[in-house]
BAVO-71785 format. One record per residue (C-alpha): x, y, z; residue in one letter. Coordinates in steps of 0.5 Angstrom, whole numbers, plus 500, padded with zeros to 3 digits. Layout:
! residues N
XYZA ...
END
This chain:
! residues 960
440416552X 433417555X 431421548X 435415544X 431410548X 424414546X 426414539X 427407538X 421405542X 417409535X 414404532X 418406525X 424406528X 424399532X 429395528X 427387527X 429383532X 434379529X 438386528X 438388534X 441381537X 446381531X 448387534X 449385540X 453379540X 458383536X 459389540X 459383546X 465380541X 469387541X 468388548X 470380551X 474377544X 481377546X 484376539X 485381534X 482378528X 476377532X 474385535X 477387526X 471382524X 466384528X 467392528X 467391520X 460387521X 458393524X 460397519X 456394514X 450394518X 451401520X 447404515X 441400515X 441401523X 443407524X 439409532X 442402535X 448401533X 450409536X 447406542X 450399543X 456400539X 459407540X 463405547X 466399544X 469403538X 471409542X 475404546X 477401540X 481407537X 484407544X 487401545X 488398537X 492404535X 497399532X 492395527X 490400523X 485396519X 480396525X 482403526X 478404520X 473401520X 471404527X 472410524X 467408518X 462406523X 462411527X 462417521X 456413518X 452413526X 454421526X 453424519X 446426517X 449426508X 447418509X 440419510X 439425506X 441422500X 437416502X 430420502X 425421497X 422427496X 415425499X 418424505X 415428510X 420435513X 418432521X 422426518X 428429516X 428433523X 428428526X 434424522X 437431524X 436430531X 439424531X 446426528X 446432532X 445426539X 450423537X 455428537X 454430544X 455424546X 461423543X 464430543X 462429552X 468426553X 474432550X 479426550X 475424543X 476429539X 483430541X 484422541X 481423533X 485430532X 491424534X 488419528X 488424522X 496426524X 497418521X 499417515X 496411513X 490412508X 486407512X 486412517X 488419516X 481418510X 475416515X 479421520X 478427516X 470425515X 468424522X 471430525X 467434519X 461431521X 462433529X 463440526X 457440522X 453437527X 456442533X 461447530X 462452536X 463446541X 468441537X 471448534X 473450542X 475443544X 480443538X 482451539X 484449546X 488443544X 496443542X 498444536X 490442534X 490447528X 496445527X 495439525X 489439520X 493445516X 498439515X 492436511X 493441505X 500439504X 498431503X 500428496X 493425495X 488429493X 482426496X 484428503X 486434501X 481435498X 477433504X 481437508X 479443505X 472441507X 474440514X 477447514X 471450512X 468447517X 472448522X 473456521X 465458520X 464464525X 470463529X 475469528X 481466533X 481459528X 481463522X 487467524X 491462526X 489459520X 492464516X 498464519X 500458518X 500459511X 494457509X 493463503X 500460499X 497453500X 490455497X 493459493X 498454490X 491449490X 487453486X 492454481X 494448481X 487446478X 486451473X 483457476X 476458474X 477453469X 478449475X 473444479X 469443484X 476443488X 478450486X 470452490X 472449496X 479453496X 474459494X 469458500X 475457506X 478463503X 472467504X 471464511X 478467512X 477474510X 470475510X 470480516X 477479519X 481485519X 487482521X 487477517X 485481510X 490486513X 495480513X 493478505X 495484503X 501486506X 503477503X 501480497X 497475495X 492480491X 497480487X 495472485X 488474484X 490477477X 490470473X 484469475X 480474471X 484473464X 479471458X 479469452X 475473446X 471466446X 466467451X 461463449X 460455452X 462457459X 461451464X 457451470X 462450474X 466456471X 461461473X 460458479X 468458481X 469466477X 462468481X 465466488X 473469485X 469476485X 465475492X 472475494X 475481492X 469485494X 470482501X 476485501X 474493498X 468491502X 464498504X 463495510X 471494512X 475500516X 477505511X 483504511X 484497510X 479499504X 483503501X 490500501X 487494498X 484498492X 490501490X 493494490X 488493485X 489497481X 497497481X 497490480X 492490474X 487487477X 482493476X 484493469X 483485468X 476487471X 474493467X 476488461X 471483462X 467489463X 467490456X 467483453X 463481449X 459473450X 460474458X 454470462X 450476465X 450474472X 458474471X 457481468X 453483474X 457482479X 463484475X 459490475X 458490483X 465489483X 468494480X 463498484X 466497490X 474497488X 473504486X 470507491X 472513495X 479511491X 480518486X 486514482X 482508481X 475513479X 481517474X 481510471X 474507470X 473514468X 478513462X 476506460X 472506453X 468501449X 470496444X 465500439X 466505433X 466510435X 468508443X 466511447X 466511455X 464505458X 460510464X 456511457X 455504456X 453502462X 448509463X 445506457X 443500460X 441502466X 435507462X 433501458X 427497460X 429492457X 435489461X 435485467X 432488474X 439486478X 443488472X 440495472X 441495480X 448493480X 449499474X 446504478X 450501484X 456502479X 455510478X 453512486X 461508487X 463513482X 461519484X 463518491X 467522494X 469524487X 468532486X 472532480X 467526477X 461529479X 463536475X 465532469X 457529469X 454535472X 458539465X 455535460X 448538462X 451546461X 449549455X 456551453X 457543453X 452540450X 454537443X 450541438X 451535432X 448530436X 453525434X 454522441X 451521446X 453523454X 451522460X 447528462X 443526456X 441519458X 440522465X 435526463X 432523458X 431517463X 428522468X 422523464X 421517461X 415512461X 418507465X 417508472X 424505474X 428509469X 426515473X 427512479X 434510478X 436517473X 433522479X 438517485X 444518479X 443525479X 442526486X 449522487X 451528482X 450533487X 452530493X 455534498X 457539492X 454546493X 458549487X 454543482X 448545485X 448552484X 450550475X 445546475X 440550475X 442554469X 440547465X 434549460X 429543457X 426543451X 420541453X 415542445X 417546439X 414553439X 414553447X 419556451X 424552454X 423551462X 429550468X 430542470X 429545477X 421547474X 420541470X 421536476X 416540479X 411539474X 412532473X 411531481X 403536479X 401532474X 400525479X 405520475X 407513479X 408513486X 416510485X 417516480X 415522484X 419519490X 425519486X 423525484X 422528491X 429525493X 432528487X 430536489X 430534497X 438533496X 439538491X 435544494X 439542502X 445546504X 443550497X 440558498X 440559492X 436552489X 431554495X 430561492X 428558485X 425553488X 420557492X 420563486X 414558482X 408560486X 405554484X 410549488X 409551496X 401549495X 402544492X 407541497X 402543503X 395541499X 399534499X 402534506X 394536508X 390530505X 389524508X 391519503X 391511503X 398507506X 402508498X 401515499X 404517505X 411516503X 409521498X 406526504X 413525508X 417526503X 413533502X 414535509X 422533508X 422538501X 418544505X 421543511X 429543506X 425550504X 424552511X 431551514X 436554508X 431559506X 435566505X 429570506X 430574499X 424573497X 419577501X 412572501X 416566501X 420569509X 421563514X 417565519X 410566513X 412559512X 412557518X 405561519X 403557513X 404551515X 400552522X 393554519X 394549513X 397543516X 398543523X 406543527X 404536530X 400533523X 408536519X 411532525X 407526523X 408527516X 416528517X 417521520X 412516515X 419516512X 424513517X 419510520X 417506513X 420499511X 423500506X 427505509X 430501514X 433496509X 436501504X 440505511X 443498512X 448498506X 450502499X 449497495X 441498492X 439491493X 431489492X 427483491X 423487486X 423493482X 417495486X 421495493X 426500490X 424506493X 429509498X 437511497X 442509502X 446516501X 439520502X 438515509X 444519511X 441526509X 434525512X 438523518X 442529518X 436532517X 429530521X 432533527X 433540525X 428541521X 422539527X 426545531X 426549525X 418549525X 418551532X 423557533X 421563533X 423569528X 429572533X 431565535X 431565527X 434572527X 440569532X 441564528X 442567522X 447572525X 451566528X 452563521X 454569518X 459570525X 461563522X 461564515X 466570517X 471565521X 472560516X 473565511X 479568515X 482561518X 481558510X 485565508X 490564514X 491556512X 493558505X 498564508X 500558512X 501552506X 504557502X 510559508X 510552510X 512550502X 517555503X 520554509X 520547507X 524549501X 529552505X 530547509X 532542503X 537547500X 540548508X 540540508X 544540501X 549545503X 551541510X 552535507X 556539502X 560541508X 560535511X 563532505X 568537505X 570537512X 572530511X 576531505X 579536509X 580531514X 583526510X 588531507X 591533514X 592526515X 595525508X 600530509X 602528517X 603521513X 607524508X 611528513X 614523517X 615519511X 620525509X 623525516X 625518516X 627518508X 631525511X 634520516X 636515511X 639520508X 644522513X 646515515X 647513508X 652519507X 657518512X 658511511X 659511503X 666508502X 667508495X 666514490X 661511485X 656509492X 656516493X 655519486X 649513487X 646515493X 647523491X 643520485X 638518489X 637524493X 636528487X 630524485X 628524492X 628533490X 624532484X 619528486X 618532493X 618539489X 613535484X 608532491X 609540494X 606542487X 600537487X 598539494X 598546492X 593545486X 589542491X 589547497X 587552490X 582548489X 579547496X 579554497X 575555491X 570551493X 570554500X 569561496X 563558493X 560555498X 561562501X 556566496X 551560496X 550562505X 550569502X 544568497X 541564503X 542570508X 539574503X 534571501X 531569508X 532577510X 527578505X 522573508X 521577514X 515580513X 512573513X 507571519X 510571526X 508563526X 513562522X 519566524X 522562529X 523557525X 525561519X 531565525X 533557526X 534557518X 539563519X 542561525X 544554522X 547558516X 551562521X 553555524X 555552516X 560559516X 563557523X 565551520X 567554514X 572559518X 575552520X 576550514X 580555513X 583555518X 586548516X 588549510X 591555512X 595550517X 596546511X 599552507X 604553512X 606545513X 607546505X 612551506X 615547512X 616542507X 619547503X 624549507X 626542508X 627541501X 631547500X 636544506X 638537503X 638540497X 645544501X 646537504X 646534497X 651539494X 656538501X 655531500X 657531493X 662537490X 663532484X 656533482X 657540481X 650542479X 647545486X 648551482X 643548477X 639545482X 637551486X 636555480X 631549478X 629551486X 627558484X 625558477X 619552480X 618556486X 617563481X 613559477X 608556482X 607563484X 605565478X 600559477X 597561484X 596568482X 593565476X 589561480X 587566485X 585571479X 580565476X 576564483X 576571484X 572570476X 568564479X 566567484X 563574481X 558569476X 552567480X 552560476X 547554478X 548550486X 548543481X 555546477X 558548483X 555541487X 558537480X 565542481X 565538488X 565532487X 569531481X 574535486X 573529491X 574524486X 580527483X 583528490X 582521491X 585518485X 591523486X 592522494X 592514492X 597516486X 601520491X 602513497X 603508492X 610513489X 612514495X 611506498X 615504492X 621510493X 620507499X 621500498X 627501493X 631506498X 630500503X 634495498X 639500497X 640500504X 640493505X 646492498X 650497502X 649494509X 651487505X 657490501X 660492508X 659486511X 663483506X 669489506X 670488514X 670480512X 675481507X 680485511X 679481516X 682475512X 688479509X 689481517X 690474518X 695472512X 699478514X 697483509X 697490511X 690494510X 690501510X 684503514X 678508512X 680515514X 686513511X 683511503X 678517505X 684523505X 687519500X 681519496X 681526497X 688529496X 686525488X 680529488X 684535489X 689534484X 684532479X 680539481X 687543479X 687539473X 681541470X 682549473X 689550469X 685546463X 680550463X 685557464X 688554458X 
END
């Protein structure tokens, strides 16, 4: 309040006397009228005069309108003009559109100043800003509008305070996220801006935005509005994605995992016509690309990063990318970042490299887009950025891409060199950039080339078969030589540091660079005569970069040349230059500004081409290397010759461990192998145990059928009073025979049929017997796990014995069957002497019985056959299942035979049991009438004795 007072009293912020009365009577009226009309009209008095008395209307009114939005809550009219005052007391917008542009800056401060007051004051008291999170749930235009304003304005003005009031309050998030989904565009579009404010640098608000669904909502808005061809809407919902994503692991994490990636698509679709393009477009596609580099940003863990890139690439996005790539009309700072891009989206990922790699221009002929973008980058007359971002693009190629490298690396070989002339390859355009006039042009192909050999000992060493031609009529000269000499001749500070960064990457880790380099006699003193001069501040990059190149030569010398051995170098180095001077040379380097800016990030970023002097990767590289090398010069000859001998020691080791981890990849894979047929075969066993299992319950099933049908039948002929029920019922019985003597034949083709599987099964547990006996010389790691493989085999053949066992149980069950059968067969003939076909019956019993035995012999000689052949695993696997399935069709066949059969011997049962009950009745009623009733024993034997006479009739017949 003091600072308030002190501003009002200035001279030019004192309002007019009459102002600063009106104000005060009409705060009086809000504080003491009693009627709500009165209070309405004085807040919208201040309203008005809130623009132009901006300082004494916060002063005096503030309280008044807080109280206001505490007790008027029903009057939503006064409400809004309390919200519209204070939004126009607390927001600096007003003010800044207000001022002309020979304003001075303290004017402007001072404006920002009085904004940010404000705030605090209200913001003092937590209870408003829960009061005004309560307001902007409302639903009345009136309030929700100028809620939605005035609670943006507080974030502006001090974000990490009001964002930690409403992170504390209930359900305070919550509340603002139901902003998006309001049918009226201008409050959700406000909404977006408010959420905008409220997420900036606070990872805790972000991640709760996120999860309450706020990537659909946006995404749906976004849509909705036409994508790029959208409005100044479809930039907010950029923006507030961006501050959800940018830096939260968590968040990204969540986007991809909702696939929202996939969303992305339609955005990057172009027609042919890109001509016209409007502002907003490409300031709408420009913030969609920034937003796909968040999420494959370098920056990001790798494997966040790398997931996201594969879902990129599986979606089409990486392909819709590559597209504009190679469109034609497109802006250039939209092609600039599609560049930056499509840069961070296939780095480090191989299949997303194997793409670009394979991704052509639209020319004739095509060609590779690699080649194209090359070619720009080489061309002096395009744009700075656009360069950098091409250069940008080949690092992200070849990174972590060996298969990159040595594509780029080959067309540098003589062998591959296109002799017509006719295209033009990468290695071409790299070299002819190398030597060109344009110190940039230098530059950039010297860090293409190095990013070629990058961690690739085998590219370095085929580089040195590249031969220049430097003139006709003279020899052609090595790339390694013609480096050097453009370094002797004294070009562009910018050139020779590409240069020198060039060979110091070729030349680490590569005796064999080290030995050529060294062979040219000119090439030591020139590095010691530039390292020894004192030069001007320009050139001591230059000096530190020379130091690095000798000290390069130095540490990963081999000795093989006699007058360039360590220690005579070191010697060198200390009469001509000094061990401390070296040392001093050595760190110009990572003590230079422009050192420390490229180490920050990958992406080559420089406000003009003359500060593009360093590479990030060879930042990596002087890191690794500065050390080693300043311990390098101090050693003496034995601690050289220690280390010598440890490095063949270790030389030694890694060879024996990379040869035994390829005896031990090559076992595993067959190990492996012999896992997956042992798991196909015991799965095989478990379908048939379970085939077996249902079968032997089938079988319990069906035999106690038969007893009780047997039972029946007992019942049944010992109570038939008439002769044609018993022909009846012995008919019957005869169908019953048949139909068992037909179920015993089905059951007998199964339990062939199982045991010509168990046989297969058999041979395949002794192919893997074999086969794993063989493996027995292999390495001892690996022998227990191969015994585990023969145990188990030993334990499919312990279950394979029982299922022998069962079957065989079955065989003995089918001959019980047998047996049975044979006894109704006499039970039939005793039962009924007129059929007079037993006889016939049991020679149809024996001619089936000779018949399934010559089925089984035939049967037996075919598995025995089978058997011999060593036929393929997946035809006995397809033999199996057809085998289960035919069994499961006939054992459904067989149930429903026998539960009809059942069904009409129950019938038969029930007509008998009725016929009887109505013979006792009528027997009973002539018993009543006096009629005499002969009883069944009697009519029985009278039946009888007239079989008998009809017997003798037709013996003398038929001696006759």
């Amino acid at each position: 309040m003091n600072f308030l007072r002190g501003v009002m009293g200035g001279p030019s912020a004192g309002p007019q006397p009459s102002g600063a009365d009106t104000i005060q009577k009409l705060c009086d009226r809000v504080a003491s009228s009693t009627l709500l009309d009165d209070r309405r009209d004085a807040v919208r008095a201040l309203k008005s005069l809130s623009k132009k008395y901006r300082l004494e209307v916060g002063i005096q009114a503030m309280e008044h309108l807080i109280h206001v939005l505490q007790t008027d809550r029903s009057d939503s009219e006064i409400i809004g003009y309390a919200l519209d005052t204070l939004y126009n007391v607390i927001s600096n917008d007003l003010e800044e559109e207000e001022q002309d542009d020979s304003e001075e800056e303290n004017s402007a401060k001072q404006v920002d100043d009085l904004g940010s007051q404000f705030t605090e004051i209200f913001i003092k008291q937590q209870e408003n800003v829960t009061l005004l999170l309560t307001l902007v749930e409302e639903f009345d235009f009136h309030v929700r509008w100028p809620g939605v304003k005035l609670l943006t304005s507080l974030l502006k003005q001090q974000g990490p305070q009001v964002q930690q009031i409403i992170l504390v309050s209930p359900m305070g998030v919550s509340r603002l996220m139901d902003l998006l989904a309001d049918s009226r565009e201008v409050i959700r579009n406000d909404g977006v801006l408010l959420l905008q404010q409220l997420t900036k640098s606070n990872a805790a608000i972000q991640k709760i935005v996120a999860f309450e669904n706020a990537f659909e909502r946006l995404l749906d808005i976004i849509t909705e509005e036409g994508n790029s061809d959208g409005g100044i809407v479809v930039e907010d919902c950029l923006l507030l994605l961006q501050n959800l994503l940018k830096n939260n692991n968590s968040n990204q994490n969540f986007f991809k995992e909702g696939s929202y990636i996939q969303r992305m698509k339609p955005w990057f679709e172009v027609g042919d016509d890109n001509c016209g393009w409007s502002a907003q477009k490409v300031t709408n596609l420009h913030l969609m690309l920034q937003l796909v580099r968040v999420l494959v940003s370098p920056t990001n863990p790798p494997g966040a990063t790398s997931s996201c890139q594969k879902a990129m690439f599986h979606c089409g996005l990486l392909q819709q990318l590559c597209t504009i790539l190679m469109a034609t009309g497109v802006p250039a700072d939209i092609l600039t970042e599609t560049i930056n891009t499509v840069s961070e989206v296939i780095r480090g990922c191989q299949t997303n490299q194997d793409y670009f790699a394979s991704v052509n221009a639209p020319s004739n002929p095509p060609r590779p887009a690699i080649v194209v973008l090359l070619m720009s980058m080489v061309n002096e007359r395009q744009p700075f950025v656009l360069r950098c971002a091409v250069l940008y693009c080949f690092q992200c190629f070849l990174y972590k891409n060996q298969k990159g490298q040595g594509e780029i690396v080959s067309t540098l070989l003589p062998s591959t060199i296109d002799a017509t002339g006719n295209s033009v390859s990468a290695g071409q355009l790299l070299c002819g950039g190398l030597f060109s006039t344009d110190s940039l042009s230098n530059w950039c192909a010297a860090v293409a080339l190095a990013h070629a050999l990058q961690e690739n000992a085998t590219l370095k060493e085929q580089l040195l078969r590249v031969q220049l031609a430097t003139s006709i009529g003279n020899p052609p000269v090595s790339l390694l030589q013609q480096c050097t000499n453009i370094l002797s001749q004294g070009s562009k500070v910018q050139t020779r540091v590409g240069l020198l960064m060039l060979l110091c990457t070729w030349l680490s880790n590569c005796s064999i660079a080290v030995t050529h380099f060294l062979h040219n006699p000119a090439n030591v003193p020139f590095l010691t005569g530039q390292i020894a001069e004192n030069l001007g501040e320009e050139e001591q990059l230059v000096q530190g970069l020379c130091a690095l190149l000798l000290g390069i030569s130095i540490y990963y010398n081999d000795n093989s040349l006699e007058n360039y051995r360590k220690e005579k170098l070191k010697q060198l180095i200390e009469k001509r230059i000094g061990r401390e001077n070296f040392i001093e040379k050595l760190g110009f380097i990572s003590k230079h500004e422009l050192y420390s800016r490229a180490a920050q990030k990958p992406q080559p970023s420089f406000s003009s081409p003359d500060h593009m002097m360093f590479d990030h990767e060879f930042t990596k590289l002087v890191k690794e290397l500065e050390g080693v090398i300043s311990k390098a010069i101090y050693k003496s000859s034995e601690e050289d010759k220690k280390e010598e001998e440890v490095k063949k020691t270790l030389e030694q080791h890694d060879n024996i461990v990379t040869h035994y981890k390829k005896v031990i990849r090559e076992q595993d894979q067959e190990l492996e192998e012999l896992k997956q047929r042992i798991s196909t075969l015991t799965s095989q066993n478990e379908q048939l145990q379970a085939t077996v299992t249902q079968q032997v319950s089938q079988i319990q099933q069906h035999k106690d059928q038969y007893n009780l049908l047997k039972v029946q039948l007992g019942k049944d002929s010992q109570h038939h009073n008439s002769h044609g029920d018993t022909l009846q019922m012995n008919g019957i019985q005869t169908e019953e025979v048949s139909k068992l003597k037909e179920e015993l034949e089905e059951w007998k083709n199964k339990h062939e049929l199982l045991q010509g599987q168990l046989k297969e099964k058999d041979s395949v547990i002794e192919k893997l017997n074999s086969s794993q006996l063989e493996m027995g010389a292999t390495e001892q790691s690996l022998q227990t796990s191969r015994f585990g493989g023969l145990e188990h085999s030993n334990e499919l053949q312990k279950e394979l014995e029982m299922l022998r066992s069962q079957i065989q149980l079955q065989s003995a069950e089918i001959s019980k069957l047998q047996m049975e059968n044979q006894k109704l067969q006499v039970m039939n003939t005793a039962a009924d002497p007129m059929l007079g076909d037993s006889g016939a019956t049991g020679a149809t019993s024996s001619e089936l019985e000779a018949r399934l035995e010559q089925e089984i012999k035939e049967l037996k000689s075919q598995v025995k056959a089978l058997s011999e052949e060593k036929e393929s695993l997946k035809q006995q696997l397809d033999s199996s299942t057809s085998t289960v399935a035919i069994l499961q069709d006939k054992n459904s066949r067989l149930e429903r035979e026998v539960a009809e059969s059942k069904k009409e011997q129950d019938d038969l049962l029930v007509l008998l049991a009725d016929q009887d009950q109505k013979i006792a009745a009528q027997k009973m009623k002539l018993k009543d009438f006096g009629v005499a009733v002969e009883d069944e024993d009697d009519t029985e034997s009278g039946d009888q004795g007239d079989e008998d006479e009809d017997g003798d009739e037709e013996e003398q017949d038929e001696n006759a």
